[in-house]
N, C-alpha and C positions, 0 to 999 in steps of 0.2 A: 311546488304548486299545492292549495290547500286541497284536501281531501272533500270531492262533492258530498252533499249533505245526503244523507239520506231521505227518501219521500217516507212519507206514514206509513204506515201498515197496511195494505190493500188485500181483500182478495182475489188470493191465487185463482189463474184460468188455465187451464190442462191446454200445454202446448201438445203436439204432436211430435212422437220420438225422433222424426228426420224434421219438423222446424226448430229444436233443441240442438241438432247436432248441426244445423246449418248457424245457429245462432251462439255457438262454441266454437266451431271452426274460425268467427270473423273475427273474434274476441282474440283468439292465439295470435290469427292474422296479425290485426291490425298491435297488440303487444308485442309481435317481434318488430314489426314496422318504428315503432315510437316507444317503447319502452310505459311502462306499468303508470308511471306520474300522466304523461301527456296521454293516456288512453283516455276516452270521457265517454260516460255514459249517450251522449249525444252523438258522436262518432261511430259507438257500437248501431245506434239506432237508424242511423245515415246509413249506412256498410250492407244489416240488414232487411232496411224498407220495413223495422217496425217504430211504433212509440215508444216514447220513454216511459211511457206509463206503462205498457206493457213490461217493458224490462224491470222495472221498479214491481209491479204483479208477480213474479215470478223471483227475484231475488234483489233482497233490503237495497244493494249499491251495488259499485263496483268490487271493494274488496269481497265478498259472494260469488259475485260473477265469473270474477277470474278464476278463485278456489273450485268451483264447481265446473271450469270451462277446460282446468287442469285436473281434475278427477274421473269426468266426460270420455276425454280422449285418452287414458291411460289404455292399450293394450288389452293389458286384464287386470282383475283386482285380485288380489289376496287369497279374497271368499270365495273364489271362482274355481281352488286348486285342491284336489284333492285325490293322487297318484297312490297313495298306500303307502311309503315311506318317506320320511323324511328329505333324503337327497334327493327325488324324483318332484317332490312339492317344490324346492329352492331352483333345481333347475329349471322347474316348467317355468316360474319366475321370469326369465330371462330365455326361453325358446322360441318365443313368438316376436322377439326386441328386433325391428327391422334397421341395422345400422343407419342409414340414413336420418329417421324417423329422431334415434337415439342421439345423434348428432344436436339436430333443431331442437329435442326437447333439453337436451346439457346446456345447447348456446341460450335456450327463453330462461332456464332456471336459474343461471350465473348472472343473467341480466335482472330476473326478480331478487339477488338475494341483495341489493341493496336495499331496495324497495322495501322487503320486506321490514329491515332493522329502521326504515324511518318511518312506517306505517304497524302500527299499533291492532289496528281494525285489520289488514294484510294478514298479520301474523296473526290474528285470531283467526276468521275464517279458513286461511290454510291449515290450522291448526284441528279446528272442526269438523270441515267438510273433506280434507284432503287424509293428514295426517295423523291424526288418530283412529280413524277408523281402518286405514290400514295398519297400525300397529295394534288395534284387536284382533283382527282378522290374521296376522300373520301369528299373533301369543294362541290363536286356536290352532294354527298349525303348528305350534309346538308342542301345544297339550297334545295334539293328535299323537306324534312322536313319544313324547312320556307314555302317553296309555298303550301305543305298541310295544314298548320298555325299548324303544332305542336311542333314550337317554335318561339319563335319572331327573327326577324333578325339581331337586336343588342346583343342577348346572348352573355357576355362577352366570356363566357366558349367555345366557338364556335373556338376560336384560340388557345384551347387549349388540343382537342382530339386526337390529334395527337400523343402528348407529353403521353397524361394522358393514352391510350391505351397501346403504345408501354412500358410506365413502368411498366404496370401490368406484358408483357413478360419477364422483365429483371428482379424486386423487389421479384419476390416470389420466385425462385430459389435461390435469396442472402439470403432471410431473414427467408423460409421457408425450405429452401432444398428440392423441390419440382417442378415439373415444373409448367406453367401457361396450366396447361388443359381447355379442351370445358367447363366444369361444374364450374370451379374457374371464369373464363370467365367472363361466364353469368351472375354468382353472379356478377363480377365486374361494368358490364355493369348497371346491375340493381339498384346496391349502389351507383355509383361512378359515371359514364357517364351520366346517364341520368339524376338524380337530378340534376348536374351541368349544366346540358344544360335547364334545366325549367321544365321537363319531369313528 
């Protein structure tokens, strides 16, 4: 299905922090319902009794929407973490991960990742709004780490947490059939993360 056009450029109107998260929540909703292609901006607007112009006010299309509607409802961010040492930043990471929760969001992102390789504008706003900003967020909690010297600043493995996290959430439900819970987690952190980084 082609990609809805984006509207012009509007200005933005300051929604209210609970009509954003009611207007986030319908958007997950209705993408795990029908999958990322048949979602349509008119749908989200049906779902939550507003305009399109509205939703169009507030973010360019859909690929925005979604990025922003998975960034929304993340837990916690990154920026959020700050324990005093390094192993206590990685696990707070994954202490608050409600299995259930971890589950619907494995099953929406396995279903986005076709989506995403056929969607251009997808993989930019995720990219944007989602994923890069957690991987600043998480290179300051490694600086954090080097400036307490509990690792050296050359750590090859330092460009590679990112990567090495995020496949613990994707490899254990392929390989296990199981999701990546708080306690598979921790183990990860503690076998895999930290030796890698000098730990």
């Amino acid at each position: 299905m082609p990609e809805e056009p984006a509207a012009p450029p509007v200005r933005r109107t300051r929604l209210t922090p609970e009509r954003e998260a009611e207007l986030y929540e319908a958007v997950l909703a209705i993408l795990r319902e029908v999958g990322y292609e048949a979602l349509t901006m008119d749908a989200v607007a049906a779902r939550t009794r507003s305009s399109k112009a509205t939703l169009y006010r507030q973010w360019k299309g859909k690929p925005e929407l979604v990025a922003s509607a998975l960034r929304h409802t993340k837990p916690i961010t990154v920026a959020d973490i700050d324990t005093g040492t390094l192993r206590g930043d990685l696990l707070a990471l994954t202490a608050c991960a409600d299995p259930e929760q971890m589950e619907r969001d494995a099953a929406l992102m396995r279903g986005l990742g076709h989506a995403v390789h056929c969607n251009p504008d997808l993989h930019r706003a995720l990219r944007e709004l989602l994923i890069e900003p957690e991987k600043a967020a998480l290179r300051l909690l490694l600086d954090r780490a080097v400036a307490r010297g509990e690792i050296p600043a050359d750590t090859p493995a330092m460009e590679f947490v990112a990567h090495t996290v995020l496949g613990a959430f994707i490899t254990r439900p392929l390989i296990e059939d199981r999701p990546a819970d708080t306690a598979y987690l921790a183990r990860f952190i503690d076998a895999v993360v930290l030796p890698a980084l000098g730990c």
